[in-house]
C-alpha positions as CSV (number, residue, x, y, z in Angstrom):
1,X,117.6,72.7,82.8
2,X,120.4,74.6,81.4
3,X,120.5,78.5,80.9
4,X,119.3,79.4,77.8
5,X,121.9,81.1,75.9
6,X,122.0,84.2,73.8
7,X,121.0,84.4,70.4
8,X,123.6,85.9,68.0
9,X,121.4,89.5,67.9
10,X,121.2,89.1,71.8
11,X,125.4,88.8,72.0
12,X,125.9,91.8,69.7
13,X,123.2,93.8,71.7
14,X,125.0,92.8,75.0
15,X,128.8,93.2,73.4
16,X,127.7,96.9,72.6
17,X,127.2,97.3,76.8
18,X,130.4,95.6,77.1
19,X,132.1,98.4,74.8
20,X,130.6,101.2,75.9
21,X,131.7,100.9,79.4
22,X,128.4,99.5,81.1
23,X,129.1,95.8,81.4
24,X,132.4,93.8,82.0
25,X,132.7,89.9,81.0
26,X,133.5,87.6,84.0
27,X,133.1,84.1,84.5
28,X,129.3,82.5,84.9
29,X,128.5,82.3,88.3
30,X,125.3,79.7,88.4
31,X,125.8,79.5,92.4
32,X,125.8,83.4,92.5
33,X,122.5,83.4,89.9
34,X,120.9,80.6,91.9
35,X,121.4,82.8,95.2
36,X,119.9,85.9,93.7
37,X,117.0,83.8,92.6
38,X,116.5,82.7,96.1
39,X,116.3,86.3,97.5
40,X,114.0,87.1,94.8
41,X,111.5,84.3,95.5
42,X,111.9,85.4,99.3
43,X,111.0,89.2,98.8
44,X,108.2,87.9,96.6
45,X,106.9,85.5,99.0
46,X,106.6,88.1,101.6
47,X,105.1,91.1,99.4
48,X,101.5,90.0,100.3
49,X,102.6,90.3,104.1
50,X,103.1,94.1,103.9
51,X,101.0,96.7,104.3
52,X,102.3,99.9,102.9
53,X,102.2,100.4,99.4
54,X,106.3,102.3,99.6
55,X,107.4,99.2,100.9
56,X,105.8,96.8,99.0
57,X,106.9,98.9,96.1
58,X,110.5,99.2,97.1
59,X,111.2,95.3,97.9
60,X,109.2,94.9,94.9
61,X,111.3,96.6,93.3
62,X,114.6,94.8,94.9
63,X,113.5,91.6,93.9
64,X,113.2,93.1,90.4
65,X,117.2,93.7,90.5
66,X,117.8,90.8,92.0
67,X,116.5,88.8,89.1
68,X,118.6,91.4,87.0
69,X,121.4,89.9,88.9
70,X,121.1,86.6,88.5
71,X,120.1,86.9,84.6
72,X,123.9,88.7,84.7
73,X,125.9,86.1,86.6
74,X,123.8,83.4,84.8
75,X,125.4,85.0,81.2
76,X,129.3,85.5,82.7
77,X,128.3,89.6,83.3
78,X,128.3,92.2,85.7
79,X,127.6,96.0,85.5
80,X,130.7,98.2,86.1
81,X,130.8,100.2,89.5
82,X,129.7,103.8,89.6
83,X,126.4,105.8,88.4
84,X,123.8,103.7,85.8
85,X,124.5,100.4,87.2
86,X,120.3,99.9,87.3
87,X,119.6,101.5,84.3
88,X,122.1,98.6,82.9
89,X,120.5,95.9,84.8
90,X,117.1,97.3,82.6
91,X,119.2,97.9,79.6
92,X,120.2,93.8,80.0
93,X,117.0,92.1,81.2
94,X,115.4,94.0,77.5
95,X,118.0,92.3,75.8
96,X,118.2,88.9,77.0
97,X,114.1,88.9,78.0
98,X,113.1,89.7,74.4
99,X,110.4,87.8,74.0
100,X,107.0,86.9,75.4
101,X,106.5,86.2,78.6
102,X,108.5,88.7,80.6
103,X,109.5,91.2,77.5
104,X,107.2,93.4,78.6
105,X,108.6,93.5,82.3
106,X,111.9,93.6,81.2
107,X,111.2,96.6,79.7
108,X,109.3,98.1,82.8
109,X,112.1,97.3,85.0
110,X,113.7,100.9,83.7
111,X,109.7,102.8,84.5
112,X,110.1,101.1,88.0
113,X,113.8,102.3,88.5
114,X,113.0,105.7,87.1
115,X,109.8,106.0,89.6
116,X,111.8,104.6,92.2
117,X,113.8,107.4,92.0
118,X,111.5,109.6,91.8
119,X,110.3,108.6,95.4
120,X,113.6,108.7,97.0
121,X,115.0,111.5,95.7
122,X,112.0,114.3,95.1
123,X,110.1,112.6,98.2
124,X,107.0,111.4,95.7
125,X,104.7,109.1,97.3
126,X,104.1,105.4,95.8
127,X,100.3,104.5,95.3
128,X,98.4,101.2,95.5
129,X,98.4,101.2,91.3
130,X,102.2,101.4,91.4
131,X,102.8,98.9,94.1
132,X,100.6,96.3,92.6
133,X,102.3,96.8,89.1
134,X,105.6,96.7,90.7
135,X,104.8,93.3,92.2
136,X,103.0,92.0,89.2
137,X,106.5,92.8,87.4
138,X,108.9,91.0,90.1
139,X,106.6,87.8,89.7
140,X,106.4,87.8,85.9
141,X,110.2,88.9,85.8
142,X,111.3,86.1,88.4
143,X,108.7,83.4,85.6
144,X,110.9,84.5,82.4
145,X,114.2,84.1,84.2
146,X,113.1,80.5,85.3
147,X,112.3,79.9,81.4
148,X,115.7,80.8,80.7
149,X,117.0,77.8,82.6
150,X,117.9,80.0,85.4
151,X,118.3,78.1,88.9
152,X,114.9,77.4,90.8
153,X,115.3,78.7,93.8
C-alpha cells in the first residue's frame, strides 16, 4: 500500500509550518517511517506489561511521537532543531490525520505533550485515567498511520 498523500488543503496547512520555521522539506524516508513504526508497535506491545501508571504514560507517550515521526519521514519532513519540536509533531499529525479514525488523537497528542510536561517539569503525578487514555491514543494513533499507507511494522 502506498502512503497516502496530502490533499491540496493538507499541503498548504503543512507549507505554512514550512514557512514559519517549524518544519524543513527533505527527502521521504519510507525505511526511516517504517522503523519508527516498528518502535511504536514495540512500546505498544509492552504497555500492558507495566505496572505504573508514569511509565505506562510516558512510553505511551513515546510511541505517540514515534508515529509522529514516521507520519513526517513518510511525507519528505522533519521538525527543525531547538524548542517546539513536539508541539510540531502535534501541529502535523492534526493536519495530515484530519479525518476519522485517529483525528481525534491527532489532536490529543498536543493534551498528552502538554501533561507530559506538566509531570516532568512541575513534578505532577500521572493517574490511571491519564495512562489509559495515553495508551488508547498511541494504539488509535499507530491504526490511522497504517491507513495512510504507512509501513506495517
Amino acid at each position: 500500500m502506498a502512503v497516502t498523500g496530502l490533499t491540496p488543503v493538507q499541503q498548504r496547512a503543512v507549507d505554512a509550518l514550512v514557512a514559519n520555521g517549524r518544519l524543513a522539506r527533505v527527502p521521504v524516508d519510507l525505511t526511516k517511517a517504517a522503523i519508527f513504526m516498528r518502535q511504536a508497535q514495540d512500546v505498544i506491545t509492552d504497555l500492558p506489561h507495566l505496572t505504573k501508571a508514569q511509565n505506562r504514560y510516558n512510553l505511551a507517550y513515546d510511541a505517540c511521537h514515534d508515529v509522529g515521526e514516521a507520519v513526517l519521514a513518510a511525507h519528505g519532513y522533519r521538525t527543525l532543531s531547538g524548542p517546539g519540536q513536539h508541539e510540531t509533531i502535534g501541529l502535523f499529525l492534526c493536519v495530515v490525520i484530519d479525518k476519522p479514525p485517529g483525528n481525534q488523537d491527532a489532536r490529543r497528542f498536543d493534551q498528552l505533550r502538554r501533561s507530559r510536561n506538566r509531570q516532568r517539569y512541575d513534578a505532577r503525578p500521572v493517574s490511571e485515567a491519564e495512562a489509559a487514555l495515553a495508551v488508547r491514543t498511541a494504539v488509535a494513533l499507530l491504526g490511522a498511520a497504517l491507513a495512510r499507507g504507512l509501513p506495517n511494522p
